[in-house]
N, C-alpha and C positions, 0 to 999 in steps of 0.2 A: 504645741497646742493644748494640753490634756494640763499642761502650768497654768494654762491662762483659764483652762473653764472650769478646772480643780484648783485655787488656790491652796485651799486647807489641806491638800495631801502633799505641799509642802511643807508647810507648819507647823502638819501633825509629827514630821521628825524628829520636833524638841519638845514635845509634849512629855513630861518624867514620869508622868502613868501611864502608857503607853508605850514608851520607852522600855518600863520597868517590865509590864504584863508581856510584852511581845520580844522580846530583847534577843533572842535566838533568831524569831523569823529577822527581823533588822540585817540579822549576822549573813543571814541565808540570802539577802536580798542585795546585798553589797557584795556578794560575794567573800567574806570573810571567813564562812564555816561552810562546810559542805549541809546540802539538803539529806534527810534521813533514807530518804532511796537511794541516795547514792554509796551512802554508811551501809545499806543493805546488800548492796552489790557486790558488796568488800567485806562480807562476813561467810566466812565457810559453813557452807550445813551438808549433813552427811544423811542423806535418802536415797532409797531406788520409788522409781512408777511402782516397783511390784508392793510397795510398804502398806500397808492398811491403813485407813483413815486416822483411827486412833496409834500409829506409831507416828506419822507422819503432825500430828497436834505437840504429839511428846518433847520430841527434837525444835518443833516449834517457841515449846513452852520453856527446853533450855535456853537456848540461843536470844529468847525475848528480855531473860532474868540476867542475863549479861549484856544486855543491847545497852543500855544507860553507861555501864563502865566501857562500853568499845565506841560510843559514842564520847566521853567526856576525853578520852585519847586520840582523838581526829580533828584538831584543829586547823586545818589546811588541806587543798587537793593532793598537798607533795607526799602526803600518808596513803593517798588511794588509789586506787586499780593497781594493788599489789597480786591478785587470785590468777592463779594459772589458768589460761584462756578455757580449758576444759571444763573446771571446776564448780560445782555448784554454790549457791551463795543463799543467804536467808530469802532473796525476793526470790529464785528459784525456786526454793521450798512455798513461800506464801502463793504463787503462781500456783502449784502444784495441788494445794490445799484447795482453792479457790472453786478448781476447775472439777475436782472432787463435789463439791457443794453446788454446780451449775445442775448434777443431777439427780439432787433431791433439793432443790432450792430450797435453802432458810438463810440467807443476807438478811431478810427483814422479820419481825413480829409477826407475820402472818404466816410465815410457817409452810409456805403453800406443799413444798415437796413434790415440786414437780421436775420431772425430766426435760430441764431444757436445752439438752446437747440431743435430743430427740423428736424436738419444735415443740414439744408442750409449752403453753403458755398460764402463768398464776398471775393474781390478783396486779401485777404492776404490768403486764403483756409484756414483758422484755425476753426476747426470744435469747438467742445462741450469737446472734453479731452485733456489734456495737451501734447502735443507731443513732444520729449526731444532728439535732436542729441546726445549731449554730457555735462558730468558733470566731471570736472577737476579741477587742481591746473594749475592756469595759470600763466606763468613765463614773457607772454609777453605784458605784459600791463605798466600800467605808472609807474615810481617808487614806488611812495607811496601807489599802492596798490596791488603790488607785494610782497607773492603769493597768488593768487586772488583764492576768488572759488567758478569757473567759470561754468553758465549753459546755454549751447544754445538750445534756443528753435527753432522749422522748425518755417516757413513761413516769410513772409515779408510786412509792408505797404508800400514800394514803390519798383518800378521795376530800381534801379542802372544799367545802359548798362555794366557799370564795375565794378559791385560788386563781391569783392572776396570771397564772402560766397557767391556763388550764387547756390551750393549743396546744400544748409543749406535756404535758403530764398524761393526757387521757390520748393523746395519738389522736389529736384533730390537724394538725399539719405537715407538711409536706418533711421529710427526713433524708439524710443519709446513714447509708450501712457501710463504713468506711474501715479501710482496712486500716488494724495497727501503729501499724508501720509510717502510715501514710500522716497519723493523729500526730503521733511523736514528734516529724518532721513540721507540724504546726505548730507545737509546743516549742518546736526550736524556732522557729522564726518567730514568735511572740515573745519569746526569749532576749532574743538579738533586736529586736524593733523598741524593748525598751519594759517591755511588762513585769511589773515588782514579781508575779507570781502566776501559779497556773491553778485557776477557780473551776471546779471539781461541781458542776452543780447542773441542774435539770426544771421539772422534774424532781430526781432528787439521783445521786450518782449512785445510791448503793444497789438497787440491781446488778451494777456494771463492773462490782470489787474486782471479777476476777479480769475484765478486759483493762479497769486503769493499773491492776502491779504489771500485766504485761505489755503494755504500751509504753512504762516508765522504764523495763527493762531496755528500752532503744531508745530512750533521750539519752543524748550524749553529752549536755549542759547543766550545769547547776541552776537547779530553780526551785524553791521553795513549794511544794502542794496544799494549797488549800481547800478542804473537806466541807463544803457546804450543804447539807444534809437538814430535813425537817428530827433527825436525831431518832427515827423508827428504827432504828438496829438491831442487830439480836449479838449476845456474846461473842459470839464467833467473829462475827463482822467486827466487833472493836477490837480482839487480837490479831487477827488482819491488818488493822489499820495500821496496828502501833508498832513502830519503827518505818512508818512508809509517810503519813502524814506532819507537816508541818504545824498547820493552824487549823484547829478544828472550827469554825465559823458553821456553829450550831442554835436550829431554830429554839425555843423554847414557848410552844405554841399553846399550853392549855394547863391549869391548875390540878391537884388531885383529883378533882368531882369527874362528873360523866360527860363533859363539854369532848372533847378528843370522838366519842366515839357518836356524839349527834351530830357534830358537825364535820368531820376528819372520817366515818367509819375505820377508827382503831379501838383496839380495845389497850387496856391498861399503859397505856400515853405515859404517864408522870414515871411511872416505874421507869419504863425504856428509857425515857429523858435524863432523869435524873442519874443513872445509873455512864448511860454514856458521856455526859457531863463532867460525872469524877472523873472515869477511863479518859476522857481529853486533858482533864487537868493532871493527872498522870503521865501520860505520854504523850503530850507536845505542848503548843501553847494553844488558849481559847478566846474566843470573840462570840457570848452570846446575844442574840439576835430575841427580842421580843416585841412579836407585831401585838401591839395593845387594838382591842377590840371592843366594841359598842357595848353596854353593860355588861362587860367581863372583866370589871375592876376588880371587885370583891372576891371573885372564883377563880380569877387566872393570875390577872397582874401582879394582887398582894402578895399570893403565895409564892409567884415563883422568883416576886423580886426578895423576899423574906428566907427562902431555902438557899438564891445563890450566893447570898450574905454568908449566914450561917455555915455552908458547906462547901464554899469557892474562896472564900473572900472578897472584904468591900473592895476591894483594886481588882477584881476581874472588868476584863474590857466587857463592858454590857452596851449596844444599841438596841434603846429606848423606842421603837420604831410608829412613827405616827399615818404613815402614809396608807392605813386601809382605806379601801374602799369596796363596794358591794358587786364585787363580781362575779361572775358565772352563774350559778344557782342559789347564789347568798339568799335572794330575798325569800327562799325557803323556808329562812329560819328568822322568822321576825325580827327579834331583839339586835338580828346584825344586818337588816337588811337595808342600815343608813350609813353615812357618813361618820368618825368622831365628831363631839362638840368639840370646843375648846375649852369648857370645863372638864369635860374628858381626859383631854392631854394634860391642863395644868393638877391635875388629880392624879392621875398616873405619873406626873415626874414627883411629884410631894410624895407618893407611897415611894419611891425608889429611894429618895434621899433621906425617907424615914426609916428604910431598910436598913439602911449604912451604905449604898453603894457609892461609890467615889469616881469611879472612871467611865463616865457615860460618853456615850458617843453622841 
């Protein structure tokens, strides 16, 4: 069914810039190359509980600077689940680290540092269990990773005036608090039912670092991870990531100036962005995401389609995305409280291809 009402996420197969930018996930989704959680599983790390935070980074920051060469060595499952059933492995360490940072939370930019293995709640309310809108086959995402499957978690690190999940981010609807175990065995039946990949997204998933490395520790299947995130992260959260995510499909939502924090309440937006951006380009492959908004041509679109030129390359898979609209509390803020024109859009694809971008979605 998902052939017949996606055509172009068959098509998108032979697409040779998309081919080229994603060409790993491809391998991961055929089954050809193992997923990087799975390479993680099958990497020895040597910690105790009793290590301190900063040994337990150290060990980290070895094992990450040889992940690329223990990776380019694993071309097949018949290399893996080599580790004696005992033994610890790098996602046992990143787990370990995670669960460390649950009690002085800083996953995002805000720093909250709160004790949430002691129900304290910070700026995203995501408590100590994993809490789950919705788990599906998702038809409406990018070609090539349609049909996705797809899990939203509640809560959000930033406050969007028109954000369309705003049920789903600010905890206006109804949830599950689902155990583990029970998530993984979803990811395996979305797995086997046909889905290119398993979409990481909310809300926004990074709250949840420490509950998706240990959810992924019980999938028993190869499936690619894709990280779809408004790209609010703090350092720690992109070492985390890398060697555990696949595709990073990151938002790119607001220019240098002060937009991010009038309209998003964050502060220093472009730094986090940009910065996690490289760290994607880095350690996996990327898909960024830019919702083009009502006179923020000049202040968000040019610059940030002019930066991923510059610092990504014009073959980064970029979607161009047209579809805002004014919801939640948009009309807050004037200047976005309408629709795009369609001078709009045809203006914002002319700045893109004046940038050099070449692989637009």
């Amino acid at each position: 069914m998902w052939k017949i009402i996606r055509p172009d996420s068959i098509a998108i197969l032979k697409n040779r810039l998309v081919k080229k930018s994603l060409a790993r996930y491809f391998s991961v989704m055929q089954n050809y190359k193992p997923a990087k959680f799975i390479i993680a599983k099958n990497i020895p790390a040597k910690f105790s509980k009793n290590d301190s935070l900063e040994k337990l980074w150290k060990e980290h920051e070895r094992i990450r600077e040889d992940f690329k060469k223990e990776e380019s060595q694993i071309n097949s499952h018949k290399n893996l689940n080599t580790l004696p059933s005992k033994a610890k492995s790098f996602l046992d360490l990143k787990i370990e680290i995670a669960n460390r940072m649950l009690s002085f939370c800083h996953f995002c930019h805000h720093r909250c540092g709160v004790n949430r293995l002691n129900g304290a709640l910070g700026f995203c309310s995501c408590g100590a269990k994993l809490s789950v809108s919705s788990i599906f086959e998702h038809l409406g995402e990018e070609a090539e990773l349609v049909p996705s499957g797809t899990i939203f978690t509640m809560g959000c690190t930033m406050r969007c005036l028109h954000c369309q999940n705003w049920a789903i981010s600010q905890w206006r609807e109804k949830f599950h608090k689902l155990k583990l175990g029970d998530v993984a065995e979803e990811i395996r039946m979305l797995r086997l039912k046909g889905a290119r990949n398993v979409n990481l997204v909310g809300g926004d998933p990074t709250p949840w670092v420490k509950h998706w490395l240990e959810t992924f520790k019980h999938v028993p299947l190869n499936v690619p991870i894709v990280w779809n995130s408004n790209s609010y992260y703090t350092p720690e959260t992109s070492r985390l990531l890398s060697g555990f995510v696949d595709v990073y499909l990151l938002d790119f939502k607001y220019g240098p100036a002060n937009c991010g924090k009038r309209i998003s309440n964050v502060i220093n937006y472009w730094d986090a962005c940009t910065y996690n951006h490289l760290e994607a380009k880095e350690n996996g492959e990327l898909i960024t995401r830019v919702l083009v908004l009502p006179n923020h041509l000049m202040c968000c679109t040019k610059p940030i389609s002019n930066w991923i030129a510059e610092n990504l390359g014009s073959e980064t898979r970029v979607n161009l995305m047209f579809q805002y609209r004014p919801e939640w509390r948009a009309r807050e803020i004037p200047e976005i409280g309408r629709n795009l024109s369609k001078d709009e859009m045809e203006q914002a694809t002319q700045t893109a291809f004046q940038a050099g971008l070449k692989n637009l979605a």
